[in-house]
C-alpha positions in Angstrom: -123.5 0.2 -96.7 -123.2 -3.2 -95.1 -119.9 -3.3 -92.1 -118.1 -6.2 -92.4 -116.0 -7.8 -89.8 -113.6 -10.2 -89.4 -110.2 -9.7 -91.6 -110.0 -10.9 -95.6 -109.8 -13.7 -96.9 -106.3 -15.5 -97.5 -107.7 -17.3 -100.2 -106.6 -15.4 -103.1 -103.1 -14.8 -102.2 -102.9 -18.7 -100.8 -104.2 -19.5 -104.5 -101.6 -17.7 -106.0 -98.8 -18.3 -104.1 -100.0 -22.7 -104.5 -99.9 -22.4 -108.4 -96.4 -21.4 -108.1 -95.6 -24.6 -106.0 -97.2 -26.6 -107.6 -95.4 -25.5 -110.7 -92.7 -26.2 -109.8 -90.6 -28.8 -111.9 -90.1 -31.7 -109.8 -89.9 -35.1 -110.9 -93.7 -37.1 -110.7 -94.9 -33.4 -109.0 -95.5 -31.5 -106.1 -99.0 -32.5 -105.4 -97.5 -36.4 -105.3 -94.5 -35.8 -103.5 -96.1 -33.8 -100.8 -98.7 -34.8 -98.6 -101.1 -31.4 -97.7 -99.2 -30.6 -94.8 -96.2 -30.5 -96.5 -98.0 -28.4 -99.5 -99.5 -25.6 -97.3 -95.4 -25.7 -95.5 -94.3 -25.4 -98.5 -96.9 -22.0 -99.7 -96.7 -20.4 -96.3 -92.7 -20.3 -96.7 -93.5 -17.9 -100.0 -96.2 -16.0 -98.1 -96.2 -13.1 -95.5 -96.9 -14.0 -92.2 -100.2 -12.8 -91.9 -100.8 -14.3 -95.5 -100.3 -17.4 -94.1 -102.7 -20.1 -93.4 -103.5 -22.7 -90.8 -104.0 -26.5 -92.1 -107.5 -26.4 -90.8 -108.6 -23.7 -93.2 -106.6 -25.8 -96.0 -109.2 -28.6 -95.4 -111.9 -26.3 -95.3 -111.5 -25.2 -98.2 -110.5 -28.7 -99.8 -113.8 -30.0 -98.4 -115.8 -27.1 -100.6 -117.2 -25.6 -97.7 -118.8 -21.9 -98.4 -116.0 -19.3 -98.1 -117.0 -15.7 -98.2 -115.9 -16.1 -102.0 -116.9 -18.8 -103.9 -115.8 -17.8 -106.8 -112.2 -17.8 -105.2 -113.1 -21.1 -103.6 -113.8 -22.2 -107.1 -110.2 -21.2 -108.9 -108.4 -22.6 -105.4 -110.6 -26.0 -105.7 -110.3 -26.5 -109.7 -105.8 -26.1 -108.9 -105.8 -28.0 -106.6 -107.8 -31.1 -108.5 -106.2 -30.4 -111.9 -102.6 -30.8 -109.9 -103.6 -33.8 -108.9 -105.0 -35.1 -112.2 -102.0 -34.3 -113.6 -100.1 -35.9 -111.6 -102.2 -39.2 -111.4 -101.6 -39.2 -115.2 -97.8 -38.7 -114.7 -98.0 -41.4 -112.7 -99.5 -43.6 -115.2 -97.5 -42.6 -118.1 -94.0 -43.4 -116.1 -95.5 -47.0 -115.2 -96.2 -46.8 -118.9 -92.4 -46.2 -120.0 -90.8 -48.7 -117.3 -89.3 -52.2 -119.1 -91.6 -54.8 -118.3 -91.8 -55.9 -114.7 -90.9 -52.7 -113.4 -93.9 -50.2 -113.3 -95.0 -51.4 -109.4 -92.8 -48.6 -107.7 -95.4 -46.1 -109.9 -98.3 -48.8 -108.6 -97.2 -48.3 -105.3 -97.6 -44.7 -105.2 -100.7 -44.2 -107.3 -102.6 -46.8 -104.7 -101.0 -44.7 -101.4 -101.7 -41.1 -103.3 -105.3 -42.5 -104.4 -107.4 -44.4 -103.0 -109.7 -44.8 -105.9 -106.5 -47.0 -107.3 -106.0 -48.8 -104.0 -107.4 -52.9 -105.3 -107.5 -54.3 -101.4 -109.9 -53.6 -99.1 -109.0 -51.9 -95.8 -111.0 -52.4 -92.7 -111.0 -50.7 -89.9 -111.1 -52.7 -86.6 -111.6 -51.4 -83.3 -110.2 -53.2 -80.3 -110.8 -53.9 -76.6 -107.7 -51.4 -76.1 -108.9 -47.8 -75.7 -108.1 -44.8 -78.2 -106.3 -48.4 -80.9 -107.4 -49.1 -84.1 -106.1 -52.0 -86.1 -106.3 -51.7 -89.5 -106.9 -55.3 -91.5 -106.0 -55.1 -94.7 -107.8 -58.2 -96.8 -105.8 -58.9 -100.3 
């Protein structure tokens, strides 16, 4: 019998406790109106504290890295994406039903949500100032 150490995962419960946030009827959608921060707020609120989670693990498993259950990596991943894809098409379908002239509020967000959608070019440029960045944005 093999001993493992460390505690559980918090995936599953995490996963769980997301669907019903992200569920939750709210205009254009939680996964818009929420940056990650603000989602992982929002599902630690409905969790236990020691079913919480710290935003670093969040990214973790948002960047697919191997969890000690990729099968719940898997379900957590393929909610979080669909959310998003349903809200991108949301997004879409309200600049869709605005009167003519009207659908760059929904423009505006779909290019800050996604960056895919985002037409200009960003650039990143470093300057003589330590620790600055100054970010050209060519149109």
């Amino acid at each position: 019998m093999e001993n493992k150490t460390g505690r559980p995962s918090k995936l599953a419960r995490f996963t769980e406790a997301l669907e019903e946030v992200l569920n939750r009827p709210k205009g254009v959608g939680m996964a818009i109106m929420h940056t990650d921060a603000d989602l992982i707020f929002l599902v630690n609120e409905a969790l236990e504290p020691d079913e919480r989670i710290a935003e670093v693990t969040f990214r973790k498993w948002k960047a697919n890295e191997p969890t000690e259950d990729d099968t719940l990596r898997d379900v957590f991943l393929s909610l979080y994406k669909r959310a998003l894809l349903e809200q991108r098409d949301s997004l879409f379908e309200s600049m869709r039903d605005e009167p003519p002239g009207a659908w760059q509020k929904w423009a505006w967000i779909l290019e800050r949500k996604f960056g895919d959608w985002n037409l200009r070019s960003v650039s990143v440029d470093e300057t003589p100032k330590p620790k600055q960045l100054v970010l050209r944005v060519r149109v």
